[in-house]
N, C-alpha and C positions, 0 to 999 in steps of 0.2 A: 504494500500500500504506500504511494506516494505522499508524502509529506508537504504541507502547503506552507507556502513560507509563511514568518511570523511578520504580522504588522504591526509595527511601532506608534503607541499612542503620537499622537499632537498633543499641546499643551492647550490648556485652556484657552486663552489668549493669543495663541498661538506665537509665542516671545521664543527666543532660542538663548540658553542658560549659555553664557558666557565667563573663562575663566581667564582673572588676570593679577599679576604677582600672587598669584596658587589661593588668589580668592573666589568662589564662584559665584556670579550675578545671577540672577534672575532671567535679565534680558542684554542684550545687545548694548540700549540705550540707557541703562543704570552701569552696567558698565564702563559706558563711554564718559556719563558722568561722574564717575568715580577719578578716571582720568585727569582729569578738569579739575577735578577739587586736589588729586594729591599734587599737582602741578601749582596749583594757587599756593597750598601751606607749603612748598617749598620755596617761592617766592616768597612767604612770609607773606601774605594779603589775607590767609585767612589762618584759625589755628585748633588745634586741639579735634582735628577729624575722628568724629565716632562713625564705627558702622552698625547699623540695626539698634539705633537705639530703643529701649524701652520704656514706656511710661503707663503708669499705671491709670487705667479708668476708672473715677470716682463718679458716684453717683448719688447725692444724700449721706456720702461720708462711707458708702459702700465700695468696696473694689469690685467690680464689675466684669474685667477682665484688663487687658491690654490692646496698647497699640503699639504696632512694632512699625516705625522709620526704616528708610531708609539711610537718612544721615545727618549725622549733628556736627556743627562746628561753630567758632565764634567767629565774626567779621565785626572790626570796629565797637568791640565791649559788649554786642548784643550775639545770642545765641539763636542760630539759626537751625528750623528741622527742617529737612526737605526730604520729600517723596518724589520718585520718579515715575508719572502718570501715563497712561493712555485714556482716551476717552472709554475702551474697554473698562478700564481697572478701576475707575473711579464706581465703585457699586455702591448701592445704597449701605452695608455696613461701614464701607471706608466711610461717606460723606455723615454718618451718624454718628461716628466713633471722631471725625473732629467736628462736627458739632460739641460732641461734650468737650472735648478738648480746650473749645473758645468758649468755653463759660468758666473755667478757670482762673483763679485769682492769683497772679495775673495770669490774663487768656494766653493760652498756648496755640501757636497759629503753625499752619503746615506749610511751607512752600513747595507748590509742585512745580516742579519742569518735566 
């Protein structure tokens, strides 16, 4: 009996998991953002790059769960998170989970690219 070849899922979003200095990305284009930000903190323009940061969801003083970033760092004394979006990936849990984000004291704001 002939054996049928196996097919390879696609990814949800169909993003292709990119890897660079033996980190693995997600996509292509968080990758390539990654790029860009360790080229900045080596210039010294930005500092203290985190990856995947985590922040805990409060709710009424309840932990609720998490929201995991893609990247934190500071530019010019303020701390910046950024996610790297598609119009796919923004779903309603992402866009609910910073909603509560920005009712934090002081609001935590996501920047996506």
């Amino acid at each position: 009996m002939a054996r049928l070849p196996r097919m390879t899922s696609r990814s949800k979003y169909k993003n292709i998991k990119t890897i660079v200095d033996g980190i693995t990305f997600a996509s292509k284009k968080e990758a390539s953002r990654y790029a860009q930000l360790i080229t900045l903190q080596k210039a010294g323009k930005i500092k203290g790059l985190q990856l995947q940061p985590r922040i805990a969801l409060m709710v009424n003083g309840h932990k609720i769960g998490y929201y995991v970033g893609d990247f934190q760092y500071e530019l010019n004394g303020q701390v910046i998170l950024e996610d790297v979006k598609s119009t796919a990936t923004k779903t309603p849990v992402y866009k609910l989970k910073k909603k509560i984000l920005a009712t934090y004291d002081p609001p935590v704001h996501i920047s996506e690219v």
